[in-house]
Every structure is written in structure tokens, then in C-alpha cells.
PDB file with SEQRES, HELIX, SHEET and CRYST1 records, atoms N, CA, C and O in Angstrom:
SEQRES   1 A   82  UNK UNK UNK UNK UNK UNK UNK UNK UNK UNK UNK UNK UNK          
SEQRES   2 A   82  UNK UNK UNK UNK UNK UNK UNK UNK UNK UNK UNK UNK UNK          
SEQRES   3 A   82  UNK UNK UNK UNK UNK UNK UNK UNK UNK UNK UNK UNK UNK          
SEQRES   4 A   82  UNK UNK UNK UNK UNK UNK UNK UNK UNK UNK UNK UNK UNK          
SEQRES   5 A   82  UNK UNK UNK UNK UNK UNK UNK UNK UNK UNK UNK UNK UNK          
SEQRES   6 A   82  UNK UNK UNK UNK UNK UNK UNK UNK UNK UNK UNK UNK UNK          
SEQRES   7 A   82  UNK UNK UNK UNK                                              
HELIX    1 AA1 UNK A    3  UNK A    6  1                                   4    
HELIX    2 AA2 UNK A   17  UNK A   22  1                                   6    
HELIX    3 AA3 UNK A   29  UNK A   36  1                                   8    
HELIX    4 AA4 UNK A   38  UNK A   47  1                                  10    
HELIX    5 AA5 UNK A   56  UNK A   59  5                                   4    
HELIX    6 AA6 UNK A   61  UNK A   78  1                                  18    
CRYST1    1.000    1.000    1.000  90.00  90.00  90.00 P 1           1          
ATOM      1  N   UNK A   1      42.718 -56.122  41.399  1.00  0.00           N  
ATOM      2  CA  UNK A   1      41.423 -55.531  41.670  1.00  0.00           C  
ATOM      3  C   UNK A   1      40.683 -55.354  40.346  1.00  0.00           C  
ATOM      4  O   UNK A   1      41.249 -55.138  39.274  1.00  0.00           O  
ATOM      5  N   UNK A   2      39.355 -55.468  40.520  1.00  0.00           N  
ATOM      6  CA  UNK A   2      38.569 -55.522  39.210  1.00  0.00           C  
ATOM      7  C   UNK A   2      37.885 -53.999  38.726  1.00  0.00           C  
ATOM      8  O   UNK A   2      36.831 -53.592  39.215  1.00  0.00           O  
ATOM      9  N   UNK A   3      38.539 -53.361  37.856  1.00  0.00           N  
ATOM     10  CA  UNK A   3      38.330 -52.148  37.369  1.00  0.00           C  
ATOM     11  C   UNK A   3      35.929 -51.811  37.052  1.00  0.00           C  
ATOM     12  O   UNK A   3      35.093 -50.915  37.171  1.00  0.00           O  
ATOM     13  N   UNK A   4      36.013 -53.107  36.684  1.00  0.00           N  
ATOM     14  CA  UNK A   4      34.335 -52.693  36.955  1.00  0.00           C  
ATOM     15  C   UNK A   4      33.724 -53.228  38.000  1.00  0.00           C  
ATOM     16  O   UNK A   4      32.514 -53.396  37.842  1.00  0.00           O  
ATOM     17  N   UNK A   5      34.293 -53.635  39.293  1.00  0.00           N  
ATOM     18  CA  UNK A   5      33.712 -53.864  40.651  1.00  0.00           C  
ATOM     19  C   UNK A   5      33.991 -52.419  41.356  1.00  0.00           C  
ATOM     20  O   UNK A   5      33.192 -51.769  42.029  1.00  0.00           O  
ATOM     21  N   UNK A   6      35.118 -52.143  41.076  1.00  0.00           N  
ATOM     22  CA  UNK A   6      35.607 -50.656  41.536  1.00  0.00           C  
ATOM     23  C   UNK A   6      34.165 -49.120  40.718  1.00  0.00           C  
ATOM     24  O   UNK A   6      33.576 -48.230  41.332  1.00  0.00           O  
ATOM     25  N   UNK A   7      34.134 -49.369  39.677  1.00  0.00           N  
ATOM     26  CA  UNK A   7      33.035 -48.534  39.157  1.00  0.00           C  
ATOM     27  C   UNK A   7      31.583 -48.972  39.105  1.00  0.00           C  
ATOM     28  O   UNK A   7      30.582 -48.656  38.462  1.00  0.00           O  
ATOM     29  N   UNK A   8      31.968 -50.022  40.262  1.00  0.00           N  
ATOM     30  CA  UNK A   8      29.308 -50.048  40.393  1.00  0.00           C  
ATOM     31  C   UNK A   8      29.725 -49.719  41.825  1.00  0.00           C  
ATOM     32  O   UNK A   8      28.994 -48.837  42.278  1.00  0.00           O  
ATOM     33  N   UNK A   9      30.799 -50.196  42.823  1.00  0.00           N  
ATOM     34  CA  UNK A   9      30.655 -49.183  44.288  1.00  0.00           C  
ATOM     35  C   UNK A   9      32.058 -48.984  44.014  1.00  0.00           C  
ATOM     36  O   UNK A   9      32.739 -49.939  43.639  1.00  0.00           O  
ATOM     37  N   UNK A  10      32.564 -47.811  44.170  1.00  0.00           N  
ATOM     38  CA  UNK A  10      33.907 -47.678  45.030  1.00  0.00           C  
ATOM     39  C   UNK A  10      33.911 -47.568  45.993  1.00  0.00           C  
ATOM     40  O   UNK A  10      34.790 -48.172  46.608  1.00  0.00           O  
ATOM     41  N   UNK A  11      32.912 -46.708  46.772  1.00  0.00           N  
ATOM     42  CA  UNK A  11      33.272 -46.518  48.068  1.00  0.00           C  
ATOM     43  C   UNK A  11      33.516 -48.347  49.448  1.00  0.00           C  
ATOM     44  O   UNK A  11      34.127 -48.528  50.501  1.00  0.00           O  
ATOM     45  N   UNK A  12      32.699 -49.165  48.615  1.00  0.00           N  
ATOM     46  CA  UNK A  12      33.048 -50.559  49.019  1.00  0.00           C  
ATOM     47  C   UNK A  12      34.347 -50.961  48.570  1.00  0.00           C  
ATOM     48  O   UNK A  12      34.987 -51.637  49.375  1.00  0.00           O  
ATOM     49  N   UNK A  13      34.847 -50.718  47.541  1.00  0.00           N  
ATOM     50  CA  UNK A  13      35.356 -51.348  46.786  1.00  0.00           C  
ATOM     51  C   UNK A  13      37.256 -50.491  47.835  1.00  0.00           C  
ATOM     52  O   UNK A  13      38.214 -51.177  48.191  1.00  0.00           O  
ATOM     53  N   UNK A  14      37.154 -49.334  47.963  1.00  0.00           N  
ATOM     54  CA  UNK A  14      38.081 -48.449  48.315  1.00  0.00           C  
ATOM     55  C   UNK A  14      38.010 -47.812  49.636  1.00  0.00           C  
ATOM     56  O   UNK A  14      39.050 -47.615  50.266  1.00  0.00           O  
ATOM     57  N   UNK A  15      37.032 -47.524  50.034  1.00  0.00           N  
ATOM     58  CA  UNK A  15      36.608 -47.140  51.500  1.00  0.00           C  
ATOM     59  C   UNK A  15      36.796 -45.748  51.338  1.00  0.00           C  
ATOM     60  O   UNK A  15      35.837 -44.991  51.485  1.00  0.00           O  
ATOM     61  N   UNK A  16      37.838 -45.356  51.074  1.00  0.00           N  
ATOM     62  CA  UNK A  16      37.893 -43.671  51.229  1.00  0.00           C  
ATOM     63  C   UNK A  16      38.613 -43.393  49.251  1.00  0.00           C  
ATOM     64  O   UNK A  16      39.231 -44.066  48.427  1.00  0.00           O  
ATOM     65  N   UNK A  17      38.162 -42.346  49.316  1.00  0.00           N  
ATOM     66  CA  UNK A  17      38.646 -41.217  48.146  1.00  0.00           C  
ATOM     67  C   UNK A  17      39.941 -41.694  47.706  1.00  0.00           C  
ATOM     68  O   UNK A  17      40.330 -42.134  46.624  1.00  0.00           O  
ATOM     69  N   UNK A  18      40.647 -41.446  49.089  1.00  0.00           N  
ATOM     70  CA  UNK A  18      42.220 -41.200  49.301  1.00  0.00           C  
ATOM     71  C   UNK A  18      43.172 -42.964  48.548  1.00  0.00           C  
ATOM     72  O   UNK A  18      44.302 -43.315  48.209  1.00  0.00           O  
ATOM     73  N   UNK A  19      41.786 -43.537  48.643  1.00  0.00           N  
ATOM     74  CA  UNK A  19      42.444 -45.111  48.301  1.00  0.00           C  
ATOM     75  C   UNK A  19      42.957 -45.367  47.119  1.00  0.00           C  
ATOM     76  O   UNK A  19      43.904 -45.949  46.588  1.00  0.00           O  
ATOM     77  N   UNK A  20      41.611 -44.467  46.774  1.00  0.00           N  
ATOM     78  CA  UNK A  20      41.648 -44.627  45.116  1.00  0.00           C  
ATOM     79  C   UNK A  20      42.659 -43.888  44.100  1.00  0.00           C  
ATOM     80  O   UNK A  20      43.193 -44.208  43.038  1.00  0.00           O  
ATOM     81  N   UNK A  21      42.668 -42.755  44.926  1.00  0.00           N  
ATOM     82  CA  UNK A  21      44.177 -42.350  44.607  1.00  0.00           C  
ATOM     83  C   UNK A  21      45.415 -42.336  44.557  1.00  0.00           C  
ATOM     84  O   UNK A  21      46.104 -41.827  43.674  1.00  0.00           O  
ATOM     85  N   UNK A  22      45.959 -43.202  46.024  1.00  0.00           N  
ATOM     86  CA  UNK A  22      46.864 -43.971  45.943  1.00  0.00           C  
ATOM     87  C   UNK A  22      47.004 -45.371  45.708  1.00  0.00           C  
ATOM     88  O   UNK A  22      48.011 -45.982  46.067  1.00  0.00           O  
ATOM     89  N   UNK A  23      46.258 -45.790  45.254  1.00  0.00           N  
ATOM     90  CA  UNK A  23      46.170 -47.112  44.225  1.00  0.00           C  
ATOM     91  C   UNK A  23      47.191 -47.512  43.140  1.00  0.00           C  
ATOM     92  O   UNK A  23      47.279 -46.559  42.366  1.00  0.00           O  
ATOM     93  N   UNK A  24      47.743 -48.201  42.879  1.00  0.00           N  
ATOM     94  CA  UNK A  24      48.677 -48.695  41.846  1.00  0.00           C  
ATOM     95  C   UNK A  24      48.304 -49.820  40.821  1.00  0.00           C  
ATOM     96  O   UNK A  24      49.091 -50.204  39.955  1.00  0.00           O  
ATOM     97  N   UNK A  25      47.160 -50.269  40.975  1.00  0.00           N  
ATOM     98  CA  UNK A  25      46.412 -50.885  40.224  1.00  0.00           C  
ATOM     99  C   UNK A  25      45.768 -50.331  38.816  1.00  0.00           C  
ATOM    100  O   UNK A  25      45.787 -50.908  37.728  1.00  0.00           O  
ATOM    101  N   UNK A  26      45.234 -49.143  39.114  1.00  0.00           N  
ATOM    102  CA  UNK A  26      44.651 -48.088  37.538  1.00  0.00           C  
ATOM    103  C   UNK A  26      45.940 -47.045  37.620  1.00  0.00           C  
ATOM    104  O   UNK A  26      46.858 -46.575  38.292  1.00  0.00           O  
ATOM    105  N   UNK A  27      45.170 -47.089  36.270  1.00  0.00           N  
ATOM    106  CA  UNK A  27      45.836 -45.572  35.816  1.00  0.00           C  
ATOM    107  C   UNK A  27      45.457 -44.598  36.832  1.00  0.00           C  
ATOM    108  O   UNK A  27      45.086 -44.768  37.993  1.00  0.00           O  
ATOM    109  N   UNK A  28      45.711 -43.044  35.819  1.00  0.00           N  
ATOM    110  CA  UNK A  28      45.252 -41.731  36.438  1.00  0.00           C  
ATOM    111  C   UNK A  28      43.364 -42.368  35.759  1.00  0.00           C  
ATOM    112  O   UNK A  28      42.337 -42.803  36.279  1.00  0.00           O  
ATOM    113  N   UNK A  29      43.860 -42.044  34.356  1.00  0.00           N  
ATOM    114  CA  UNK A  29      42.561 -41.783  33.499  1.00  0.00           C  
ATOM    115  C   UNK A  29      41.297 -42.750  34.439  1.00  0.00           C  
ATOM    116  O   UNK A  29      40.189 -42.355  34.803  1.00  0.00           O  
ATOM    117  N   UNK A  30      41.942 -44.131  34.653  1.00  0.00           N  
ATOM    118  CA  UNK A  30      40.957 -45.314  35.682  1.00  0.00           C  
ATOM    119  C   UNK A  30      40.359 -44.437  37.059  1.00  0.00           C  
ATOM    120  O   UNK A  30      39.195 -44.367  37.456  1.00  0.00           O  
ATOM    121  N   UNK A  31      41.792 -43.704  37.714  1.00  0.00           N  
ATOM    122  CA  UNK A  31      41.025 -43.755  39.253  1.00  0.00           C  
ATOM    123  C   UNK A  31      40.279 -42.051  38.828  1.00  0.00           C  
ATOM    124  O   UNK A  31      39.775 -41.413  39.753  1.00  0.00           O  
ATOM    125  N   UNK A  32      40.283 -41.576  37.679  1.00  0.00           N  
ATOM    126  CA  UNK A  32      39.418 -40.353  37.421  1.00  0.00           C  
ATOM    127  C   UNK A  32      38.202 -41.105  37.211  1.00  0.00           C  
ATOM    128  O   UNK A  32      37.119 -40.550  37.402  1.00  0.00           O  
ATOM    129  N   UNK A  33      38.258 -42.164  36.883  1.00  0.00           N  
ATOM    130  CA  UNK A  33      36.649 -42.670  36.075  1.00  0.00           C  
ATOM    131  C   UNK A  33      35.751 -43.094  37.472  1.00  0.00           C  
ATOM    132  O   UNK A  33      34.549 -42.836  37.534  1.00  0.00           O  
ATOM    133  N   UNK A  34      36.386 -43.686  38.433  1.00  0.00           N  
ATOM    134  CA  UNK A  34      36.147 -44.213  39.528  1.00  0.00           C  
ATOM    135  C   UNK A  34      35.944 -43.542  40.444  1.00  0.00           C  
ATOM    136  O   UNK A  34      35.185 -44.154  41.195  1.00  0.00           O  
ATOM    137  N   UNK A  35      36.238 -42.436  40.896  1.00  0.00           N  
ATOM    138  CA  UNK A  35      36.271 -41.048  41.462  1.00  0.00           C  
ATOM    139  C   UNK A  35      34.747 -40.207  40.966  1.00  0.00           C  
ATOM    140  O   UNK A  35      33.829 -39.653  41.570  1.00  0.00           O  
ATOM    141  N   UNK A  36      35.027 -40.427  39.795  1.00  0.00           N  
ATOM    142  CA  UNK A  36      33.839 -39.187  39.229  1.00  0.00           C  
ATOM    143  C   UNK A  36      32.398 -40.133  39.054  1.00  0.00           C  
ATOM    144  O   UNK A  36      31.291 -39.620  38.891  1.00  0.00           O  
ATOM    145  N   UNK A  37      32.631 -41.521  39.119  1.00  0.00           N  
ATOM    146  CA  UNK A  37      31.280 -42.477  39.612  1.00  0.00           C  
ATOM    147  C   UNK A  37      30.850 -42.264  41.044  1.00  0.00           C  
ATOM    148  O   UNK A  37      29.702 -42.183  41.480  1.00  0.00           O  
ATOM    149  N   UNK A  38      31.949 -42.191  41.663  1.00  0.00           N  
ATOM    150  CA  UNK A  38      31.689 -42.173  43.164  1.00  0.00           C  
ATOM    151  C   UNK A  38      31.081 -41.041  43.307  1.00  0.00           C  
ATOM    152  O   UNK A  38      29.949 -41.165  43.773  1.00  0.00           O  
ATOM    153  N   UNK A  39      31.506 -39.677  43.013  1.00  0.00           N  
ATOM    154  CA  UNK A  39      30.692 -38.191  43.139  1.00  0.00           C  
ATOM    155  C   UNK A  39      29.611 -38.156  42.326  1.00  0.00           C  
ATOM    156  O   UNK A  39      28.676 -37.374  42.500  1.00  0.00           O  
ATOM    157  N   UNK A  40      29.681 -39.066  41.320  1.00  0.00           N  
ATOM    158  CA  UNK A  40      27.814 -39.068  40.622  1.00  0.00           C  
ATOM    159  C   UNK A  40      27.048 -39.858  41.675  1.00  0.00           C  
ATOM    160  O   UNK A  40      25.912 -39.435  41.890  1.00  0.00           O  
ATOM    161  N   UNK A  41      27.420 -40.865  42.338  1.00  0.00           N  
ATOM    162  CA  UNK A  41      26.405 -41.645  43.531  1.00  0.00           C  
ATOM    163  C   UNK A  41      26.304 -40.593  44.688  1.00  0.00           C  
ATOM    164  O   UNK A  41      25.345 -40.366  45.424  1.00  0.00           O  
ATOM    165  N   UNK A  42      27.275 -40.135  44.664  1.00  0.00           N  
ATOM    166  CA  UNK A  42      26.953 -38.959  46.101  1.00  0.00           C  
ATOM    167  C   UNK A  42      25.460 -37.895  45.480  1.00  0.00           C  
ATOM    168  O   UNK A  42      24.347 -37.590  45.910  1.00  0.00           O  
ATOM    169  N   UNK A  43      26.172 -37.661  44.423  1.00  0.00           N  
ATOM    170  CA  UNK A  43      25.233 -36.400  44.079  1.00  0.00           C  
ATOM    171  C   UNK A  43      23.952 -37.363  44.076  1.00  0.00           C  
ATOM    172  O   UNK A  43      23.056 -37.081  44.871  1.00  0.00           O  
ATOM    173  N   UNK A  44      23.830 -38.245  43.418  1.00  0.00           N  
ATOM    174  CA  UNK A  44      22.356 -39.110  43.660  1.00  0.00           C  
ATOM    175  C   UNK A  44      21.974 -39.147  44.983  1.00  0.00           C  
ATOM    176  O   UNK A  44      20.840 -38.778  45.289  1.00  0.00           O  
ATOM    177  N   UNK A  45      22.779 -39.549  45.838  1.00  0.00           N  
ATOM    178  CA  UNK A  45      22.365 -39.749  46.822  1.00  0.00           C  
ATOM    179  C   UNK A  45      22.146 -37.940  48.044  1.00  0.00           C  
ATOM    180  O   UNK A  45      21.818 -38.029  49.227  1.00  0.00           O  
ATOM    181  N   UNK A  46      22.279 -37.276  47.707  1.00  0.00           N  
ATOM    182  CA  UNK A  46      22.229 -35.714  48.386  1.00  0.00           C  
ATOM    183  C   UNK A  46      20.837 -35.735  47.613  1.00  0.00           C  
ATOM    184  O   UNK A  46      19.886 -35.450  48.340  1.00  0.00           O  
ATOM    185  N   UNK A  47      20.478 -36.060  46.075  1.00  0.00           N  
ATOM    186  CA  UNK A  47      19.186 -35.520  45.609  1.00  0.00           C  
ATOM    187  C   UNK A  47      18.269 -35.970  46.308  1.00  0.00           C  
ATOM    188  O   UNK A  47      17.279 -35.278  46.550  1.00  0.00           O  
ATOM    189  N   UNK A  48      18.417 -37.301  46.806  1.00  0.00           N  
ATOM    190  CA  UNK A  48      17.711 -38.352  47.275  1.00  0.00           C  
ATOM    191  C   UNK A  48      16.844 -37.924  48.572  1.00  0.00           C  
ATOM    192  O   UNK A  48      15.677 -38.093  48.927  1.00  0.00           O  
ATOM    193  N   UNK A  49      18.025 -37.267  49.122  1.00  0.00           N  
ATOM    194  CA  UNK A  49      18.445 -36.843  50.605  1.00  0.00           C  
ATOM    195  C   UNK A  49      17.706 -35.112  50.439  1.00  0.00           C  
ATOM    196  O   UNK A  49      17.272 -34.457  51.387  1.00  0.00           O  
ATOM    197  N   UNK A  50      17.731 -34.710  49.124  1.00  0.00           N  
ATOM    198  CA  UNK A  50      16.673 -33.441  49.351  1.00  0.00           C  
ATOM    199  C   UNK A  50      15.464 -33.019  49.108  1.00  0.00           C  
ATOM    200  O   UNK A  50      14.915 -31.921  49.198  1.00  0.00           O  
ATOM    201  N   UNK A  51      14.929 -34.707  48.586  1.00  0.00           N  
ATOM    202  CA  UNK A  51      13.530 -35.456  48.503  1.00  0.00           C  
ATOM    203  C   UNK A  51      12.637 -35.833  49.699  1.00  0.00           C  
ATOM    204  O   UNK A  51      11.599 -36.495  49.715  1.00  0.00           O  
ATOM    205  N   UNK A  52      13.347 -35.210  50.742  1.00  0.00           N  
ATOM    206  CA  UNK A  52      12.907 -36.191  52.143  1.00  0.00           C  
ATOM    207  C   UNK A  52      13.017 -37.283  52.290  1.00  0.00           C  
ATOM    208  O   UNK A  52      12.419 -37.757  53.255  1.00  0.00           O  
ATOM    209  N   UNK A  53      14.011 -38.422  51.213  1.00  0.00           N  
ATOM    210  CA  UNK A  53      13.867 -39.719  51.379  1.00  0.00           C  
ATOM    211  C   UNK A  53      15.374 -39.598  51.732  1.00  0.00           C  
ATOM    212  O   UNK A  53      16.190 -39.545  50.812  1.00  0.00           O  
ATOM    213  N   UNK A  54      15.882 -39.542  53.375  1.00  0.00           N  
ATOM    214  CA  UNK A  54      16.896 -39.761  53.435  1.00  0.00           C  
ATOM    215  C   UNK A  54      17.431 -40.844  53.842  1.00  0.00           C  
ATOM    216  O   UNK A  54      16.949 -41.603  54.683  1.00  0.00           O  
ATOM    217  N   UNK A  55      18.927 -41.030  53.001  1.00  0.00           N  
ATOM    218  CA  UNK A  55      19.495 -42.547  53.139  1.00  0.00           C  
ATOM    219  C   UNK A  55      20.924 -42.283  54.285  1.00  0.00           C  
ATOM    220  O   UNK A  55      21.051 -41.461  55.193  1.00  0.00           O  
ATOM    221  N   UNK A  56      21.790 -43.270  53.821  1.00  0.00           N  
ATOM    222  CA  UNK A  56      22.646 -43.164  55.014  1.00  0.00           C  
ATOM    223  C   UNK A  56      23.703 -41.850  54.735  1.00  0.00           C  
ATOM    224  O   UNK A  56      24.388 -41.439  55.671  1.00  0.00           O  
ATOM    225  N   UNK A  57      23.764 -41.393  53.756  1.00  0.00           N  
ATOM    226  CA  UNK A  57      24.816 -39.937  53.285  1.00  0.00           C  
ATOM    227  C   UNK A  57      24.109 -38.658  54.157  1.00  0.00           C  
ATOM    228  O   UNK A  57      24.547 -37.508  54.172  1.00  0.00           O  
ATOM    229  N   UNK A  58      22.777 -39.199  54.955  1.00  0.00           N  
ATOM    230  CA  UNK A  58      22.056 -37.957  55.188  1.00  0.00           C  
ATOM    231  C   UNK A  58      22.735 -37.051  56.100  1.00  0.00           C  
ATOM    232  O   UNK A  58      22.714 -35.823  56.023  1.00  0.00           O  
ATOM    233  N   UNK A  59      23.481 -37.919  57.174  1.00  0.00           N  
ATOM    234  CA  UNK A  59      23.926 -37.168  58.297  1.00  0.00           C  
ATOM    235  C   UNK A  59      25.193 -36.016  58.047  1.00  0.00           C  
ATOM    236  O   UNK A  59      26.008 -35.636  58.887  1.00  0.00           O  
ATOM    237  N   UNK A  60      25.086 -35.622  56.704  1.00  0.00           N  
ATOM    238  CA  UNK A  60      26.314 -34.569  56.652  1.00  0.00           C  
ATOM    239  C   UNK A  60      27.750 -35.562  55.999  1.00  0.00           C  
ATOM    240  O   UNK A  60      28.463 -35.135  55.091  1.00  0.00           O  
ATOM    241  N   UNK A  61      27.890 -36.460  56.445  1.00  0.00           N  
ATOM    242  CA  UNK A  61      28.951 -37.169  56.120  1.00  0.00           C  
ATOM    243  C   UNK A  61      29.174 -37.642  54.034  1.00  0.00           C  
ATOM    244  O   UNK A  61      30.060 -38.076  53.297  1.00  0.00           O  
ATOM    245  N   UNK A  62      28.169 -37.323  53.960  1.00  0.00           N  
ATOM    246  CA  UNK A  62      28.084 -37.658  52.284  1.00  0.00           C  
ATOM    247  C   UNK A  62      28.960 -36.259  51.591  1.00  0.00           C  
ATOM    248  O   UNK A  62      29.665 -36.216  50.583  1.00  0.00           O  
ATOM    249  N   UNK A  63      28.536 -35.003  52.732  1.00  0.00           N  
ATOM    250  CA  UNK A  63      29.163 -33.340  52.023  1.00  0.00           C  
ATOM    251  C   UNK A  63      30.604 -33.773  52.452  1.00  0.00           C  
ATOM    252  O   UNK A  63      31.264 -33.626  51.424  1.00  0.00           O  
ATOM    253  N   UNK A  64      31.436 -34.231  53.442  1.00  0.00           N  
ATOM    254  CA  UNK A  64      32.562 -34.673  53.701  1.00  0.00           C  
ATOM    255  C   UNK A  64      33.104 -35.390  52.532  1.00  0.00           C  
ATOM    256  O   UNK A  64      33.914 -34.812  51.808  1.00  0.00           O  
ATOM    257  N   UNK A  65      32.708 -36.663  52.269  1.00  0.00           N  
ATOM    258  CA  UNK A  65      33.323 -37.480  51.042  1.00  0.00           C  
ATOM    259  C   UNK A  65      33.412 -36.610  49.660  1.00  0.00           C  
ATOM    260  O   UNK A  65      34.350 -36.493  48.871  1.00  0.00           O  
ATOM    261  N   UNK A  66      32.043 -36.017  49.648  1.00  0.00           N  
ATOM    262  CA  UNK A  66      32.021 -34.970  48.116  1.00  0.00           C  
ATOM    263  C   UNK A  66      33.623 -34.300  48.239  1.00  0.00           C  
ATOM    264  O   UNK A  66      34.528 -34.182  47.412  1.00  0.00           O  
ATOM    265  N   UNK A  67      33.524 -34.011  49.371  1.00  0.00           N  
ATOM    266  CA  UNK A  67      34.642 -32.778  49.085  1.00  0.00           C  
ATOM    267  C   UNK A  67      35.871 -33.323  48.571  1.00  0.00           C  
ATOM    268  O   UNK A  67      36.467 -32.776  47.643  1.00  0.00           O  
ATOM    269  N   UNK A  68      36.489 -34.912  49.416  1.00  0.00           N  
ATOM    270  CA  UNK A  68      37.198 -35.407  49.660  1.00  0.00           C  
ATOM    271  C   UNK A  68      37.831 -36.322  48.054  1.00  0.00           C  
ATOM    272  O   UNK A  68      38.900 -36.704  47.578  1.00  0.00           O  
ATOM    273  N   UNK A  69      36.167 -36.314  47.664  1.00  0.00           N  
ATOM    274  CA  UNK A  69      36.508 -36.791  45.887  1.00  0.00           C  
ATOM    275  C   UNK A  69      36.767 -36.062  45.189  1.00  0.00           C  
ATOM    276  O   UNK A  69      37.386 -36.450  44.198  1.00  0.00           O  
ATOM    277  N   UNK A  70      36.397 -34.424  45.334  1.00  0.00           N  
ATOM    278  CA  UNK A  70      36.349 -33.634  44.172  1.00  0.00           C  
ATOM    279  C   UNK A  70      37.953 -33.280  44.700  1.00  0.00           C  
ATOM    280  O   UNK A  70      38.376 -32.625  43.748  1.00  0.00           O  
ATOM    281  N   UNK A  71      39.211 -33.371  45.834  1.00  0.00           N  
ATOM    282  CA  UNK A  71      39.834 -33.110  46.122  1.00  0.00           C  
ATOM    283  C   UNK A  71      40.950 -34.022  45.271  1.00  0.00           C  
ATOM    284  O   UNK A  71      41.975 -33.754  44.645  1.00  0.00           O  
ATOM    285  N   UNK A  72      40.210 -35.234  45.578  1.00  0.00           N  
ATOM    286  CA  UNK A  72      41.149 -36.021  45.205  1.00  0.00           C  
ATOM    287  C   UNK A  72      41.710 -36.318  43.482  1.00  0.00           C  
ATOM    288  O   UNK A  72      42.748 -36.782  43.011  1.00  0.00           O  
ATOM    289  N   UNK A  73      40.214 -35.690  42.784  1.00  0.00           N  
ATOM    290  CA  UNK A  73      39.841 -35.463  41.523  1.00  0.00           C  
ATOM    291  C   UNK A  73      41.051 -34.812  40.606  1.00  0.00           C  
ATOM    292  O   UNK A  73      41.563 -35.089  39.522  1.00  0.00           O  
ATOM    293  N   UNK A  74      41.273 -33.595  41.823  1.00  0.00           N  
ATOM    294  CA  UNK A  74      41.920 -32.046  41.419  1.00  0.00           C  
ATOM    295  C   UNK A  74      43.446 -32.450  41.411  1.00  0.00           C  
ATOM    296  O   UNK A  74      44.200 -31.955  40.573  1.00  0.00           O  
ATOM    297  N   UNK A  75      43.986 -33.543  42.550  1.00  0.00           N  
ATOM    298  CA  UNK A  75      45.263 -33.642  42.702  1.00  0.00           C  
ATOM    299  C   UNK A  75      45.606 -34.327  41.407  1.00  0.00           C  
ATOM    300  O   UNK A  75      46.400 -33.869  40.586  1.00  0.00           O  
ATOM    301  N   UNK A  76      44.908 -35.526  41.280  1.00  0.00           N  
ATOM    302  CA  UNK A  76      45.308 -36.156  39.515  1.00  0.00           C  
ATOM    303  C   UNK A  76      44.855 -35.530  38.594  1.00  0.00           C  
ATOM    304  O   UNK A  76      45.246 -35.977  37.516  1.00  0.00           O  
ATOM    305  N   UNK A  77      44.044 -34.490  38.498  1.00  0.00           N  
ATOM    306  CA  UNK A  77      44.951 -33.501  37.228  1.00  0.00           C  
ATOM    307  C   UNK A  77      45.883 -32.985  37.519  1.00  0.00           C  
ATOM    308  O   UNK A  77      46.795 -32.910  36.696  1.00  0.00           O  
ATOM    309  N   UNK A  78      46.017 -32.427  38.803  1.00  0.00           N  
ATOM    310  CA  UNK A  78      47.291 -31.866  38.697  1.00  0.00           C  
ATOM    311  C   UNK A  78      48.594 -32.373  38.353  1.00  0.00           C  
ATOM    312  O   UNK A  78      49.493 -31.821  37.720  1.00  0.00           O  
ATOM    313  N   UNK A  79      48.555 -33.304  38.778  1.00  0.00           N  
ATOM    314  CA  UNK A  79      49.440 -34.599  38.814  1.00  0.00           C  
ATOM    315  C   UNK A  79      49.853 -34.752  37.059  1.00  0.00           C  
ATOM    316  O   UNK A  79      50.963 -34.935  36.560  1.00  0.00           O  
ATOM    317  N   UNK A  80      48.803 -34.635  36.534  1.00  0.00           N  
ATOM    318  CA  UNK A  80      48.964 -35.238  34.853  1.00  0.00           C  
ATOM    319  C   UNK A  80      49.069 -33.872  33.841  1.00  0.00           C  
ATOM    320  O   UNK A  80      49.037 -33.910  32.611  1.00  0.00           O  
ATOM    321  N   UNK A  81      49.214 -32.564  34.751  1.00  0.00           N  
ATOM    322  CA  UNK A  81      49.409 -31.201  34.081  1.00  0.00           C  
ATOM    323  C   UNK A  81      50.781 -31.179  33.851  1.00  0.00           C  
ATOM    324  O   UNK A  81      51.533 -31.288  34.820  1.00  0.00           O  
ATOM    325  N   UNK A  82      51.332 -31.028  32.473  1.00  0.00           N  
ATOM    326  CA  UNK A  82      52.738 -30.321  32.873  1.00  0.00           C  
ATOM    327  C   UNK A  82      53.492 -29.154  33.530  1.00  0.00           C  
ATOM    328  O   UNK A  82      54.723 -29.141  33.539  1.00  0.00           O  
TER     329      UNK A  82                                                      
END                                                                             
């Protein structure tokens, strides 16, 4: 898998959060970089969405994934804490 196809979409690239985390392809440090792109496009896309220009994250389902990245975020630090 191509580490900068994964960071212009993940969510194409991975489908869910959860992919990217159990991935064996990157590192931790990789699926943190890829993770925290994906929650910068969300957050773009919620601003977007509180512009009145809403896109497809509008229906609530974009606050689902947020959570689901910043979740998945938390387990690989934990993961890499001693």
C-alpha cells in the first residue's frame, strides 16, 4: 500500500479508522500521520458543514468517524507508552 495515497484520502484508501490501525503495512508513527490527516479532513469538512455548505459528513455520520479516529489515535499511543 502506498503511504502517500493513504495520506491525500484515507478514508478511500482504508474505509474505516479501525483499518488503519490494524494495518501491518505502516508503522505506529505512519498510521498516526494518516489518522490525524483523516481528522484534519473531517474537521474541514464539519467547518464546511457549519458554513451552510453541507457535504456528505453532514448527516451526523462525519461526528461518528471523528470519534472513531480520535479513538483510534489514543489506542496507538497507548500502545507505544511504556
Amino acid at each position: 500500500m502506498n503511504f502517500a495515497k493513504a495520506m491525500k484520502n484515507p478514508s478511500a484508501t482504508f474505509g474505516t479508522p479501525e483499518a488503519v490501525e490494524a494495518s501491518t503495512e505502516f508503522t505506529n508513527e505512519q498510521k498516526r500521520a494518516i489518522l490525524r490527516q483523516w481528522k484534519d479532513q473531517l474537521d474541514h469538512l464539519q467547518s464546511t458543514s457549519n458554513e451552510s455548505m453541507l457535504g456528505p459528513e453532514s448527516n451526523g455520520s462525519g461526528a461518528e468517524c471523528m470519534r472513531r479516529v480520535v479513538n483510534a489515535l489514543i489506542r496507538l499511543d497507548d500502545a507505544d507508552s511504556p
